[in-house]
Legacy VTK file of the C-alpha trace (Angstrom):
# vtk DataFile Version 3.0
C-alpha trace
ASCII
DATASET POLYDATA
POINTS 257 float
-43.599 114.372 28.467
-40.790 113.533 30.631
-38.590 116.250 29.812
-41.651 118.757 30.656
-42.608 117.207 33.359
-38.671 117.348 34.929
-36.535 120.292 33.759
-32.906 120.092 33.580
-30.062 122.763 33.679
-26.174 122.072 33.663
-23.788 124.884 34.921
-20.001 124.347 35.791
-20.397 120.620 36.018
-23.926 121.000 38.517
-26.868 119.480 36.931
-29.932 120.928 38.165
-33.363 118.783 38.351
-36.802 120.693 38.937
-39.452 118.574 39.704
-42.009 120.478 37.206
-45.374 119.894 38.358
-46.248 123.466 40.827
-49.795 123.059 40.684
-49.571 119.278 41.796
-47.239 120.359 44.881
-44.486 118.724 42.715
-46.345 115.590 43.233
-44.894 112.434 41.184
-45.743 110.131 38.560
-44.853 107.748 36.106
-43.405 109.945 33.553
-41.648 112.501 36.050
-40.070 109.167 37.686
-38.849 107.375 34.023
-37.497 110.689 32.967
-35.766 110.880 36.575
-34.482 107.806 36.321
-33.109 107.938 32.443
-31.358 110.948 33.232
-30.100 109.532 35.968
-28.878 106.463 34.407
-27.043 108.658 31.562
-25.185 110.142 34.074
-22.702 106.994 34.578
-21.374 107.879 30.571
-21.096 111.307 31.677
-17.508 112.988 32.559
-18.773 116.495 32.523
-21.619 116.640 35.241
-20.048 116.000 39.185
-22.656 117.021 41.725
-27.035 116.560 40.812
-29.055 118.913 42.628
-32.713 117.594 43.038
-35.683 120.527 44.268
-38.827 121.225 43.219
-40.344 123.857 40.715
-41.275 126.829 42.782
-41.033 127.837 46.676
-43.994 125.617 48.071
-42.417 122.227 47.713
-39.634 119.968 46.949
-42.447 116.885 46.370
-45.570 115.861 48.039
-45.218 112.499 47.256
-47.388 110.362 44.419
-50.726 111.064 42.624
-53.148 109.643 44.624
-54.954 108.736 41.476
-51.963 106.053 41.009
-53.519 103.317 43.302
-51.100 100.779 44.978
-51.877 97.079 45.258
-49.555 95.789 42.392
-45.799 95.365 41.969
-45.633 96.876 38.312
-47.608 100.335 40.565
-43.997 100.486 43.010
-42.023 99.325 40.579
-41.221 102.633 38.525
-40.497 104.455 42.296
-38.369 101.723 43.422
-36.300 102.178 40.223
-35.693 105.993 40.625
-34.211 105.936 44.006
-32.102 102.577 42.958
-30.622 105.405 40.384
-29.935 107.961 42.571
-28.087 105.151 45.145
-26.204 104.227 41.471
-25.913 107.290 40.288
-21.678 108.106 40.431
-22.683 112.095 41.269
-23.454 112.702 44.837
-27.295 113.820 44.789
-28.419 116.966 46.943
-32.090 117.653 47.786
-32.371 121.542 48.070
-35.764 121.223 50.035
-38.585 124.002 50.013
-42.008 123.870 51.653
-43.215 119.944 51.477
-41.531 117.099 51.369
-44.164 114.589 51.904
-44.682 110.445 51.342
-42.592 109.208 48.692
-41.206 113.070 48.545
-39.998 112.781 51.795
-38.154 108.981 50.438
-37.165 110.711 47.551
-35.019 113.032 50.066
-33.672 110.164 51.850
-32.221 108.125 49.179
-29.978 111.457 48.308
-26.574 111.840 49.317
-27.680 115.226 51.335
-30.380 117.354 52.411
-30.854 120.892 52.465
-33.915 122.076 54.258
-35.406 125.506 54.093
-36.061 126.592 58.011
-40.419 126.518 56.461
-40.016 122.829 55.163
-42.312 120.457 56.399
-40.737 116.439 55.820
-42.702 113.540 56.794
-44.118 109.786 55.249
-47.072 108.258 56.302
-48.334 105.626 55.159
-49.819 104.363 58.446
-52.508 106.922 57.663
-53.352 105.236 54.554
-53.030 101.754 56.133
-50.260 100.944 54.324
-47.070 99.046 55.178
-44.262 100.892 53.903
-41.199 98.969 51.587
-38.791 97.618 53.648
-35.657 98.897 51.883
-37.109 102.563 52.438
-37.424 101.555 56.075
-33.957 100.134 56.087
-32.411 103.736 54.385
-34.023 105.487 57.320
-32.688 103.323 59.907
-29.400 104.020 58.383
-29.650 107.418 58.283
-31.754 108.392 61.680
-31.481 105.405 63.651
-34.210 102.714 65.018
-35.639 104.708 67.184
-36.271 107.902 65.462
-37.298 105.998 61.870
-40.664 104.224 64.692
-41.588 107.591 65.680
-41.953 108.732 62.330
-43.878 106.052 60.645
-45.219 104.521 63.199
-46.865 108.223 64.294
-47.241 109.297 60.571
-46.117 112.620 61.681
-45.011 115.592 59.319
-42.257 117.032 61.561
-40.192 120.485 61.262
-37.346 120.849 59.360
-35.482 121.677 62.828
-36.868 118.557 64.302
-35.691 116.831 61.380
-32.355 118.061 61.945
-32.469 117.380 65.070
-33.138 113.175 64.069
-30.401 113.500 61.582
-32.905 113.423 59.106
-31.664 116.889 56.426
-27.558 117.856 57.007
-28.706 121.246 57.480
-31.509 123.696 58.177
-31.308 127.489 56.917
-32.955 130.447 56.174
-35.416 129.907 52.896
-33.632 132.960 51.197
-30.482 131.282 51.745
-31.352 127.859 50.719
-30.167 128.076 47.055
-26.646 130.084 48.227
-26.384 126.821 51.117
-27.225 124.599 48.281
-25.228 125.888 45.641
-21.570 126.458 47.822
-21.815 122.622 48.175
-22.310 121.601 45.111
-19.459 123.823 43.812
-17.430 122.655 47.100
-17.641 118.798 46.103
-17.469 119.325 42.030
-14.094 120.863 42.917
-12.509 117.588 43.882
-10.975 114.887 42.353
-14.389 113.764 40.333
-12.924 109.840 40.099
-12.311 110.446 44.033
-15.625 110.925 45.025
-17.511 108.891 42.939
-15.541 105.715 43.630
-16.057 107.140 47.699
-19.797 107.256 46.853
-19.273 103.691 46.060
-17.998 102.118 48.511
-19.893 104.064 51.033
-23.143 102.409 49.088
-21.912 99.277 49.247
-20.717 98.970 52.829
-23.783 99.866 53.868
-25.737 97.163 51.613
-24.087 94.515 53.985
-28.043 94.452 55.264
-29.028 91.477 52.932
-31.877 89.769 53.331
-32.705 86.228 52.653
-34.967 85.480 49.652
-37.132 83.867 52.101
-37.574 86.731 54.420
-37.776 89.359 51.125
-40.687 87.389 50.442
-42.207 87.125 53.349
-42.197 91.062 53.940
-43.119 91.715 50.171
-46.470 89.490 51.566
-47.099 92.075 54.401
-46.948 95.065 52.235
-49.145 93.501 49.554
-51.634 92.457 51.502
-51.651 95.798 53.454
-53.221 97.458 49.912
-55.458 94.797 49.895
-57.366 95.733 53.829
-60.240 97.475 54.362
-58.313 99.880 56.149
-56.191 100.888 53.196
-59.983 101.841 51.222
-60.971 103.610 53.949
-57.511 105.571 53.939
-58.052 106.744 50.902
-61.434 107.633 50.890
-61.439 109.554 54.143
-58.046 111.302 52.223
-60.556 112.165 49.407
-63.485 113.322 51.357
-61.330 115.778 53.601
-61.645 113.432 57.455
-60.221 111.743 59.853
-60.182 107.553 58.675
-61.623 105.085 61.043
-59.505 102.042 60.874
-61.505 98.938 62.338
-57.986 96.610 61.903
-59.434 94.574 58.713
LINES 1 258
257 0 1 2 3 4 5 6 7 8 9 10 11 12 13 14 15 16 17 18 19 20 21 22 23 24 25 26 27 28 29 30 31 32 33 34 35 36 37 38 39 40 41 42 43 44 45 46 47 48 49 50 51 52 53 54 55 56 57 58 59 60 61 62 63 64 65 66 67 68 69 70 71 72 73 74 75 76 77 78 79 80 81 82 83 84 85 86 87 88 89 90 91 92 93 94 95 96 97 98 99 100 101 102 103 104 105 106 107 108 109 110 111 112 113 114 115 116 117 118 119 120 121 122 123 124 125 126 127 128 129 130 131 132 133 134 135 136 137 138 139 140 141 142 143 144 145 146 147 148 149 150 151 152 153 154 155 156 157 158 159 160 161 162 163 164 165 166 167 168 169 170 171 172 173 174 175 176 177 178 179 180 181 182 183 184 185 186 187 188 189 190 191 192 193 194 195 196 197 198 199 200 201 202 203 204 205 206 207 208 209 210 211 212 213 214 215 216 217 218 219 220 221 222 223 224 225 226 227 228 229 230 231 232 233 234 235 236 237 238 239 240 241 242 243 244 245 246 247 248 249 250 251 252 253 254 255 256
């Protein structure tokens, strides 16, 4: 199922991932996320492959985040997410989202935890699970306060915006914005540009760049104490009415319970 569900092509030591699932918006789920993260994972045994490119089957979308069908509210639910982007922060091959159409919810994280980001000038990138009720996982938060700052990482889940790929640019959000018939040429030139160094070179760069920015530990007191806010956040009226109003097409009305 895996292997269907994510499709995988290797050409002059670029490995190509498609996110196989057009008529879900290239929305994920268990399977697609295992498979994402075996590969992945195989990847630290491999000499050949140098540069991952992550994107979506199709034109419409890179990802529009998870089923809604998969319900939060337990840790073994976030667990098999969590574990893909840990792989693509381990994996030794820098990881490039090539980005068409939607990159939405945990489509939009799956972006962020890769090494770039390659936007199509008609992508639309956003998270927001303030709409759902939802408090988001702190070590997503923390990647996009690394990578766009305090301020800019508020406005966008604390508004639950979907924003422009320009305006994401513009928040440091993708490396670059061009025109959608030139996103696989964009995409493509850098891979080949970074598989042509020193392979040892930039993985062990990748590396330490990972780990200098992992200085942001967190006591096991405080980890708990924020794993208690998100958990409970599923648990809220709020959250079932996010949901539901999702389902039935209208705007939620969150009474704070």
């Amino acid at each position: 199922m895996a292997e269907e569900l994510l499709l995988s092509e290797e050409k002059n030591h670029i490995l190509t991932l498609s996110i196989n699932r057009p008529e879900r918006r290239n929305a994920l789920n268990f399977d697609l996320l295992l498979g994402l993260r075996t590969i992945l994972d195989g990847l630290k045994e491999n000499r050949d492959t140098r540069v991952v490119i992550l994107r979506g089957a199709g034109e419409k979308a890179f990802c529009s985040g998870m089923d809604l069908d998969i319900r939060l509210g337990e840790e073994s639910q976030e667990k098999p997410f969590r574990d893909a982007v840990d792989s693509i922060i381990n994996c030794p091959c820098p990881v490039i989202a090539m980005i068409y159409g939607y990159a939405l919810g945990a489509g939009c994280d799956l972006a962020a935890f890769c090494d770039f980001r390659i936007a199509a000038e008609s992508a639309q990138i956003g998270i927001n699970p303030v709409k759902f009720g939802w408090v988001h996982y702190y070590k997503s938060l923390q990647r996009f306060i690394n990578l766009i700052g305090v301020s800019n990482t508020k406005e966008l889940f604390l508004t639950g915006r979907f924003i422009t790929a320009k305006l994401a640019k513009e928040m440091g959000l993708v490396n670059w914005v061009v025109p959608d018939d030139k996103l696989p040429v964009t995409t493509y030139s850098l891979a080949q540009e970074i598989a042509q160094n020193a392979p040892l070179a930039v993985s062990g760069t990748k590396f330490i760049i990972e780990r200098l920015i992992s200085y942001q530990k967190l006591s096991p007191e405080i980890e708990t104490e924020l794993e208690t806010i998100i958990e409970s956040s599923w648990q809220t009226e709020d959250a079932k009415e996010g949901l539901e109003a999702f389902s039935e097409r209208r705007k939620p009305e969150f009474k704070g319970k």
